[in-house]
C-alpha positions, 0 to 999 in steps of 0.5 A, a space after each residue: 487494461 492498467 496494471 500498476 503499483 503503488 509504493 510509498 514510506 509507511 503514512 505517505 498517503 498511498 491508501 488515501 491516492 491508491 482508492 482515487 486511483 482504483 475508483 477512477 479506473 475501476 482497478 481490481 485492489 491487491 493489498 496484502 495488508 488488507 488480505 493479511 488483516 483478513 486472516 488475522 481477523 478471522 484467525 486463520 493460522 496465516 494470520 496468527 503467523 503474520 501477526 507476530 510479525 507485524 505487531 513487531 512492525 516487521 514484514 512477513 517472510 517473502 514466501 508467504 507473501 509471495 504465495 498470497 499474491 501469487 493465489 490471487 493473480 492466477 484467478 485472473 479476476 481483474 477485468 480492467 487491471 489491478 492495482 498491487 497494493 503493500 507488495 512487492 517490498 524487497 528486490 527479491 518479492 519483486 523478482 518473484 513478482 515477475 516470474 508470475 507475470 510472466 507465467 500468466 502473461 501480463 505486465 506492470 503498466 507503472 509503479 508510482 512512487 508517492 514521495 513524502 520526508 520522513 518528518 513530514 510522515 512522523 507527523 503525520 503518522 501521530 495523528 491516524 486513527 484506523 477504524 476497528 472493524 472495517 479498516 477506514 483510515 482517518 487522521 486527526 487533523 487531516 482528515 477527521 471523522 464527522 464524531 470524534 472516535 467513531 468510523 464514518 463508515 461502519 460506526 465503530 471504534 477508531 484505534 491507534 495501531 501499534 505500528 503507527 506509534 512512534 517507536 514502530 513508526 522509526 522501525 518501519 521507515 529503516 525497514 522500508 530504507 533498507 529493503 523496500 527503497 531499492 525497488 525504486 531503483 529497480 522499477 526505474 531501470 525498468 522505466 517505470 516508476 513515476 515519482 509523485 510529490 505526496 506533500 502536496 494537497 491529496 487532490 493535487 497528487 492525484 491529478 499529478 498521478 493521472 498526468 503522468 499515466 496520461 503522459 504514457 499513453 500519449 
């Protein structure tokens, strides 16, 4: 069994490396973006309260985020081990964090960091496109679909979220230097944070993540 994190600033490319990662071991995905899309979608009261949180580009108060993942970790529905997803985001999510994986007995195998500068993320964040319906992501250069404005996946609309504009975008990097740069240094102490270069092609950083799990089971 594999347990890991995935951190990484708003657009550096962590979704795109945590499906290889999920796929390659057969991980369990725990995303609280995507639960709480979820909510939102089905207008549950969780995802009325959440969205008005994050159409701000703010992040959800720690205990509704904790109580989510909490619901999620205590179903032991992971047979080959999970991947956190969007959580833990601050010193006190991540204290929270370990009291649950205490409480069942389990641990973080590893937290890889994908690292990318904030120009390179203004960059690249213009240019992502998300599907409406399933949540497929996509870039207009990078990564574009097969026809323009249309998910490959399902065939719906492609959209430009309010948080990936330029002003949430600059919002959401000083949230994330504020509050979630910290974990690095609290998973580091921990040893075990691996920091990964996410300027790299997406092929190569995810052979370089798989070479520095490889390295801690030697």
């Amino acid at each position: 069994m594999i347990n890991l994190l995935i951190m990484g600033k708003p657009g550096a490319g962590k979704g795109t490396q945590a499906k290889k990662i999920l796929d390659h071991f057969s991980l369990t995905h725990i995303s609280t973006g995507d639960i709480y899309r979820d909510e939102i979608k089905k207008g549950s009261e969780i995802g009325q309260e959440a969205k008005k949180y994050l159409d701000q580009g703010n992040l959800v108060p720690d205990k509704m985020t904790n109580d989510i993942v909490w619901e999620v970790l205590q179903k032991h529905e992971y047979p080959n081990g999970f991947m956190l997803d969007g959580f833990p985001r601050t010193i006190a999510q991540a204290e929270a964090l370990d009291e649950m994986l205490n409480t069942l007995n389990i641990h973080l195998t590893a937290v890889i960091n994908v690292d990318v500068d904030d120009d390179v993320i203004s960059d690249r964040m213009a240019g992502r496109r998300v599907c409406s319906n399933c949540g497929e992501t996509y870039h207009v250069e990078y990564h574009p679909p097969k026809k323009d404005g249309v998910c490959d996946v399902c065939g719906h609309s492609l959209i430009q979220r309010k948080d990936d504009l330029k002003e949430s975008v600059l919002n959401r990097l000083q949230i994330y230097k504020n509050k979630t740069q910290p974990l690095l240094d609290y998973y580091e102490n921990k040893d075990l944070l691996l920091v990964i270069d996410g300027e790299n092609p997406s092929d190569q950083v995810f052979e370089d993540i798989l070479i520095k799990l490889g390295e801690l089971h030697d």
